[in-house]
N, C-alpha and C positions, 0 to 999 in steps of 0.2 A: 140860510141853509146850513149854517154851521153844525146846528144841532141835528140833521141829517147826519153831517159825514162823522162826528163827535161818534153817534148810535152806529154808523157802519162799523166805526172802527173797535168799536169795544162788542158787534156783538148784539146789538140791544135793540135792532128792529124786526120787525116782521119781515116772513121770508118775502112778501110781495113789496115793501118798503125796499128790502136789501138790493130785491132787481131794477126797481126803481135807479138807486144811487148808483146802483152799480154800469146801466144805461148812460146814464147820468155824466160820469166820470171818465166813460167812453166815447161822450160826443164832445163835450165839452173840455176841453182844456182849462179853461178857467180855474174849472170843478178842482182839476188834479191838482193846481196849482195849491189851493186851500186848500184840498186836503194832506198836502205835504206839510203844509202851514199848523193844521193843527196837528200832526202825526209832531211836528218840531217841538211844539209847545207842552206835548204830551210827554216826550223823551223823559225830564228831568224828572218826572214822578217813577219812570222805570229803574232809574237809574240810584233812586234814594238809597243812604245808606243801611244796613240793616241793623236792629235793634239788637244792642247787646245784652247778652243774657248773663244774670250773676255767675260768676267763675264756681263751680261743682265743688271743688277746697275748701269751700268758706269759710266750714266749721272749723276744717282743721288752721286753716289759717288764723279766724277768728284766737281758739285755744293756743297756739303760738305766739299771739302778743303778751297773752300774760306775763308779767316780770317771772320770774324764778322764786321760789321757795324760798325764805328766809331759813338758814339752817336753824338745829337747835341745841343749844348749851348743853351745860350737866344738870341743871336745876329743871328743865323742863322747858324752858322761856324762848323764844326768839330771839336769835342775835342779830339785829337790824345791820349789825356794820357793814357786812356782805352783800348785802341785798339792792338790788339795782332800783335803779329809778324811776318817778314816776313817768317820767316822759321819755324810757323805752317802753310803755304800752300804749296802746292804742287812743287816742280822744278820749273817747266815749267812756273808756276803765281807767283813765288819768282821773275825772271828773267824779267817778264813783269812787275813787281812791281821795279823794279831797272834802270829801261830805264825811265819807266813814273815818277819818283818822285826820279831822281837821287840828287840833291838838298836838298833832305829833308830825313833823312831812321829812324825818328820818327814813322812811323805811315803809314795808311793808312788812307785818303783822301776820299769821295762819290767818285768824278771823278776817282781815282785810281780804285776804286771797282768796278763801272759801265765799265770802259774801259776793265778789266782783266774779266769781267764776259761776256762781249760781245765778245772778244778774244776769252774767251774758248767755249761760244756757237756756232761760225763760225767756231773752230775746229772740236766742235765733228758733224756738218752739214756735215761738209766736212768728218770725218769719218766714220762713222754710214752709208751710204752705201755699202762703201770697206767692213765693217766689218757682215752685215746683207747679203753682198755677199758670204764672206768667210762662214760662217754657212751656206749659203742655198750650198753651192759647198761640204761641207764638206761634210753634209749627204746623198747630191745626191752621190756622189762617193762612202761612205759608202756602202749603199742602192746597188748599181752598183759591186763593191765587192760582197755580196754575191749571188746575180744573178749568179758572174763567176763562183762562189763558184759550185752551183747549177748547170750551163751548165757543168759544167767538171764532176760530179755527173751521168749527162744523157747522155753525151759522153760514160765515162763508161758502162751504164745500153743498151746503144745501141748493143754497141761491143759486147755484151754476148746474143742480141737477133738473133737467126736464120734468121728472116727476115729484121735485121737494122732496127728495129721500134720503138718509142718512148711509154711512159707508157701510157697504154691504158688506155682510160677511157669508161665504159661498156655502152650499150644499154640501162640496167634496171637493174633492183637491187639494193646491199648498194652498191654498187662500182661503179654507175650511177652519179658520180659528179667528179666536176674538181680537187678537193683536193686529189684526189685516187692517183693523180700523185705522189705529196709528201709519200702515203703511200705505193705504189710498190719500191722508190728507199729507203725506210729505210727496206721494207723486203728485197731487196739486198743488203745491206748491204752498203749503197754508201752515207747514209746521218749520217755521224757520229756525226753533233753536230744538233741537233734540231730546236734549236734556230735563225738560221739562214732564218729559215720560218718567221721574226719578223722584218721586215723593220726598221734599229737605228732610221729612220729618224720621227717614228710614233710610237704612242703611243698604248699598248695593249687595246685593246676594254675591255668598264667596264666589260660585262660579261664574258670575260677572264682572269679577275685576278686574279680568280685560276688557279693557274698555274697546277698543275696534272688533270686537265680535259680538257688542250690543248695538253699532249701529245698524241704524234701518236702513233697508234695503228698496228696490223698489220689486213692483210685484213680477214684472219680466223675470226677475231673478231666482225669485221664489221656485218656477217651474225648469229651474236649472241647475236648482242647488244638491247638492248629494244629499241622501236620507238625515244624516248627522248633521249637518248644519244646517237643513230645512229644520230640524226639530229645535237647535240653539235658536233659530232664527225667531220660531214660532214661541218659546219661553221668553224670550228675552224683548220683544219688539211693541207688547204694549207698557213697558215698563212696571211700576207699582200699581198702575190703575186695570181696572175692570172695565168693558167696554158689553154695549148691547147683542148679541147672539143674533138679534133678527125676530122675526115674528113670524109664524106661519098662517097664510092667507091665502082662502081657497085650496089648501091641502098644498102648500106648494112656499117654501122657506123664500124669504124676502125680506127686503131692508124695511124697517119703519119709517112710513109717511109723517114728514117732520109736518107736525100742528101745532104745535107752542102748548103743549099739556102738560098744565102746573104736577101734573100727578104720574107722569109717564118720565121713568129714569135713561138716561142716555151713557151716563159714565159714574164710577164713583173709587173710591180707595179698593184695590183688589184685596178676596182674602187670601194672605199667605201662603196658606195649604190648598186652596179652594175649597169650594161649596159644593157637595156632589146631590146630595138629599137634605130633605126636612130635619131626618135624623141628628146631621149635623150641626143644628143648630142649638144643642141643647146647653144650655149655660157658660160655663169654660171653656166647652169642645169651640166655640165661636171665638169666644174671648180671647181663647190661646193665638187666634187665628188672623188676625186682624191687628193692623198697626194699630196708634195712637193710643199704646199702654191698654189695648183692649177692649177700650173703653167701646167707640162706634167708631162709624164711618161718615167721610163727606160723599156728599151724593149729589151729583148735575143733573138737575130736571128739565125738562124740553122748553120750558119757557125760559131758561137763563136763571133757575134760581139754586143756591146753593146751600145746601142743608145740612146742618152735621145728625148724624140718628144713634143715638144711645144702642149698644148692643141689647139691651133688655124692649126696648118699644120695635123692634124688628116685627119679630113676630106678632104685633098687632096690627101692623099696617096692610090696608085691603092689598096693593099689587108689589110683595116683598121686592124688593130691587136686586136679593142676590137668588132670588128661583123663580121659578111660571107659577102657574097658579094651580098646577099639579104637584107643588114641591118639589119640583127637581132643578139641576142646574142646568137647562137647556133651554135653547130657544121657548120664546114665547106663545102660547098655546091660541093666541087669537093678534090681531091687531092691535089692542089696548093691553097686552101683556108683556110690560118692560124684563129682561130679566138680564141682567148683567155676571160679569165670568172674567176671571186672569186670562189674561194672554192667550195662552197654548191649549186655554178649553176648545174643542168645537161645539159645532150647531148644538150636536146629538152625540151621543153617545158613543154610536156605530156609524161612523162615516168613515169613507173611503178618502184617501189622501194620495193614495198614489196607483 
């Protein structure tokens, strides 16, 4: 049964499997016993260190090893006497200095220094995309992690609703926006580090740099809070991500019935500015709008799977993840119309909040 409590804990079963284990773990003791056992064994993968990234400097540090310029005479020539040694440069520009002026290991030469400085700028040409790759792969994957983090969360919060529904977001009132999602799974008790609402890959917005007026609240509070800090609460509470709006069913806004549909979006990278219409989507207006240099977004789909989408394949996709199927940013027009939204979007448009 390992591989039971292994899939509770990441997330990765069916919502009739989760009740299962989750039954399970309530009768038996045993159960709870191993599952602490593998929650143990699991630790040290959380806890790994994280991959360092080439230091931003490179180049300039790179061009700072070079030795110094050999002055130059009256005749025109290089006077070596001055000129420093090969082993204050770098390896790698010692080594090209010992091929090109094998002959001579006084000094270095104009032509010595032209040739090793042309070398190492063809290097870093040649490296400075692998490595502006490897940053942008790092955070995207980051960024991707805690999504998973988050679906396994609403897995969870699933299993324990009556009707396998996801966190609703309300018709009207303080609890009328898409961040509420964030704050129904920390009043269940299923968002234990917070912070996980904060995309690595992006930087906290200025007016969140206070950081105790970003935390989450619970929803009691929501309907006590002054207008001004209901509204911080509501900007600030799904953090970077985008959360689902709801679906309207039978003429009447409701949470989406969790099915495990590889094609129906639950969460994803929020846009910056938001999404209001189709309008907004046209080239740059998106680009500008949207972390990860522009590029696309990650996107959590109802079965657990996790997908980055190019900003240009957006708009080919049958059910857009950031609008209905009317092109707008608002709840979804049927049951099977996923549409995701920042924080502080609501349902519709015109809803009453207070």
């Amino acid at each position: 049964m390992h591989e039971d409590l292994l899939g509770y804990l990441l997330g990765a079963l069916e919502p009739h499997e989760m009740r299962r284990v989750d039954q399970w773990l309530r009768d038996d003791p045993e159960a709870r016993r191993q599952l602490a056992d593998v929650e143990r064994l699991l630790k040290p993968l959380e806890e790994a260190p994280p991959v360092e990234l080439p230091p931003p400097d490179l180049i300039a540090r790179t061009m700072a090893s070079l030795p110094s310029l050999p002055p130059v005479d009256s005749t025109g020539r290089s006077d070596r006497s001055g000129s420093s040694s090969p082993a204050d440069a770098a390896p790698v520009l010692v080594s090209m200095q010992a091929n090109l002026d094998s002959s001579d290991h006084r000094g270095w030469t104009w032509l010595d220094w032209v040739a090793s400085a042309s070398a190492a700028a063809v290097l870093l040409a040649l490296l400075l995309p692998s490595i502006a790759e490897g940053r942008f792969e790092a955070r995207k994957v980051a960024c991707q992690d805690q999504l998973r983090q988050l679906g396994t969360a609403i897995t969870h919060f699933v299993t324990r609703n009556e009707q396998s529904r996801l966190p609703a977001v309300s018709s009207s009132g303080p609890e009328a926006f898409a961040g509420v999602y964030a704050v129904r799974l920390r009043d269940a008790g299923l968002l234990d580090d917070e912070q996980i609402r904060w995309c690595p890959s992006l930087d906290l917005p200025a007016s969140a740099s206070d950081m105790p007026s970003t935390d989450l609240v619970s929803v009691q509070e929501l309907h006590v809070a002054p207008l001004d800090r209901l509204r911080e609460i509501q900007q600030f509470a799904g953090g970077h991500y985008a959360y689902t709006l709801g679906v309207v069913e039978k003429d009447h806004l409701t949470s989406p019935r969790f099915e495990s549909r590889s094609s129906f979006a639950v969460m994803s990278d929020a846009p910056l500015a938001g999404i209001a219409t189709e309008s907004s989507l046209a080239g740059s207006n998106l680009a500008g709008s949207i972390g990860h240099g522009g590029v696309g977004i990650n996107v959590l789909y109802e079965d657990g799977r996790i997908q980055f989408l190019q900003v240009a394949s957006l708009a080919s996709i049958p059910d857009h993840p950031l609008l209905n199927n009317r092109g707008e940013g608002e709840a979804g027009v049927n049951v099977d119309d996923a549409s995701l939204a920042p924080s502080w979007r609501p349902p519709f448009v015109n809803v009453r909040q207070r």
